[in-house]
PLY file of the C-alpha trace (Angstrom):
ply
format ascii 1.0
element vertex 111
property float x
property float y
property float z
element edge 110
property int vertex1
property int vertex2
end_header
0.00 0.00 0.00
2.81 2.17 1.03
4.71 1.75 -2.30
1.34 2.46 -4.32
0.54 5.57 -2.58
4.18 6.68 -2.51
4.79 6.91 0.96
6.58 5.22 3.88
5.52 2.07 5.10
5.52 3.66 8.77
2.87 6.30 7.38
0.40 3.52 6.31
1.35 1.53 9.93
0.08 4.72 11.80
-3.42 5.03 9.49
-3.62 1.49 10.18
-2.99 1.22 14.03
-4.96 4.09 15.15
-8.08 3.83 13.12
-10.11 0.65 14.25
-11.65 -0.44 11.59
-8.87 -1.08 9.62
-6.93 -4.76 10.67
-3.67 -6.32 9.94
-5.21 -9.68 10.51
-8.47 -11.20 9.59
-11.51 -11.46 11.98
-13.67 -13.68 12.46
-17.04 -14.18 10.11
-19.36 -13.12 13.16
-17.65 -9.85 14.38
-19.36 -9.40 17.92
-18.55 -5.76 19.53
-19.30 -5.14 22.68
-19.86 -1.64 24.04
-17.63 -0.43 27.29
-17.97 2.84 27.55
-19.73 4.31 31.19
-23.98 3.42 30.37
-23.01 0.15 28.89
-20.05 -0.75 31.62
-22.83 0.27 34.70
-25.72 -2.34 32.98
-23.40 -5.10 32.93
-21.88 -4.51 29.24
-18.64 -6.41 30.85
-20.38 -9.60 31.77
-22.53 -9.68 28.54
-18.63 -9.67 27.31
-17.60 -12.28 29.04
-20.64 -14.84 28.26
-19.70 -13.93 24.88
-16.46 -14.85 25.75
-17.42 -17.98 27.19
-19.57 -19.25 24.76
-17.47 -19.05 21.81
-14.68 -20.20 23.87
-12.33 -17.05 22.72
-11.10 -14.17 24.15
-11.46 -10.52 23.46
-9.66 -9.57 20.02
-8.60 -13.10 19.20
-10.41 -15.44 16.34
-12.02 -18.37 17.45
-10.28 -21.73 16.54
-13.20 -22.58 13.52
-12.72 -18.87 12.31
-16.52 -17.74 12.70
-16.08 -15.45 15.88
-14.01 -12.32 16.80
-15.41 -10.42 20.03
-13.98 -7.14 21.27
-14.96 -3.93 23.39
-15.80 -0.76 21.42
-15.92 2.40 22.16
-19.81 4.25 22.21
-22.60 2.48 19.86
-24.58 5.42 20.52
-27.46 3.81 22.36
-26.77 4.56 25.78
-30.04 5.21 26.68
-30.71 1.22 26.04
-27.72 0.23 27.52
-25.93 -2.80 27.27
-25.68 -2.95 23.18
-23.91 -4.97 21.02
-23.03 -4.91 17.61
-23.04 -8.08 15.80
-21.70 -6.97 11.85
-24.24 -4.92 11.23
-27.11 -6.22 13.37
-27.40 -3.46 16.60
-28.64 -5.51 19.61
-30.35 -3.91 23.23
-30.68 -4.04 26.41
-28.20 -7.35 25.95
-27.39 -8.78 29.12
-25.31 -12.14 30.10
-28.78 -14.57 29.32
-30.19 -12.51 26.57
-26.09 -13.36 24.61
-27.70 -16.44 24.28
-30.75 -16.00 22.20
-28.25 -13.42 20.27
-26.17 -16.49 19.49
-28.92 -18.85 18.26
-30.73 -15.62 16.32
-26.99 -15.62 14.62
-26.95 -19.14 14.24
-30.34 -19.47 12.03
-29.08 -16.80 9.82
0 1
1 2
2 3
3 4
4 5
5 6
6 7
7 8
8 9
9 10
10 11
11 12
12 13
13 14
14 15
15 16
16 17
17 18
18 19
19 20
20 21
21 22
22 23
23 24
24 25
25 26
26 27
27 28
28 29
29 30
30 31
31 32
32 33
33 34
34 35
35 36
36 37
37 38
38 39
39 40
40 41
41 42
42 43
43 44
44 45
45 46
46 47
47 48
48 49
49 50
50 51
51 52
52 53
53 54
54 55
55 56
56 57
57 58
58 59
59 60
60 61
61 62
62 63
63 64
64 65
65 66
66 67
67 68
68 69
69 70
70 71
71 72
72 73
73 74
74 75
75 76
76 77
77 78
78 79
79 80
80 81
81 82
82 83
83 84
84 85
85 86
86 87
87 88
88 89
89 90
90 91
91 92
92 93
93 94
94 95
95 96
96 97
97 98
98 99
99 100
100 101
101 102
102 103
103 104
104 105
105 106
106 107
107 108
108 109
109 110
């Protein structure tokens, strides 16, 4: 990319390492993202993480061993007022605590 655009690879490494939607590895087919920021954090946003976590058997910003899932914190989803959301490609879910993950999952799965 560097050599196309004419510039130094470290330029492109900085675009690429601040901005997050740009990756230097793949990610998993189901990208779940998990909001962390104050609303989300208070109405258990970080254990709605971790069932995640569980269920896939992965951890935060790793892929999961059959390549499907990738599951990280993010920054605001804008929906505090319906706090804990979570962001599953395109597919904005509510009010998600640990058990509602679940039907999340199986919604994903029939898809």
């Amino acid at each position: 990319v560097a050599a196309r655009l004419g510039l130094q690879p470290i330029n492109v490494l900085e675009v690429v390492t601040f901005y997050p939607m740009f990756r230097q590895q793949p990610i998993g087919h189901r990208h779940i993202k998990v909001c962390r920021t104050l609303s989300c954090a208070l109405r258990g946003g970080y254990q709605t993480c971790a069932a995640f976590e569980e269920e896939f058997k992965v951890h935060r910003g790793e892929v999961s061993a059959d390549g499907e899932v990738t599951i990280e914190f993010v920054e605001c989803l804008a929906s505090c007022g319906t706090a804990p959301v979570v962001l599953v490609n395109e597919d904005l879910h509510h009010q998600v605590g640990a058990a509602a993950a679940d039907a999340i999952l199986k919604q994903g799965e029939k898809a």
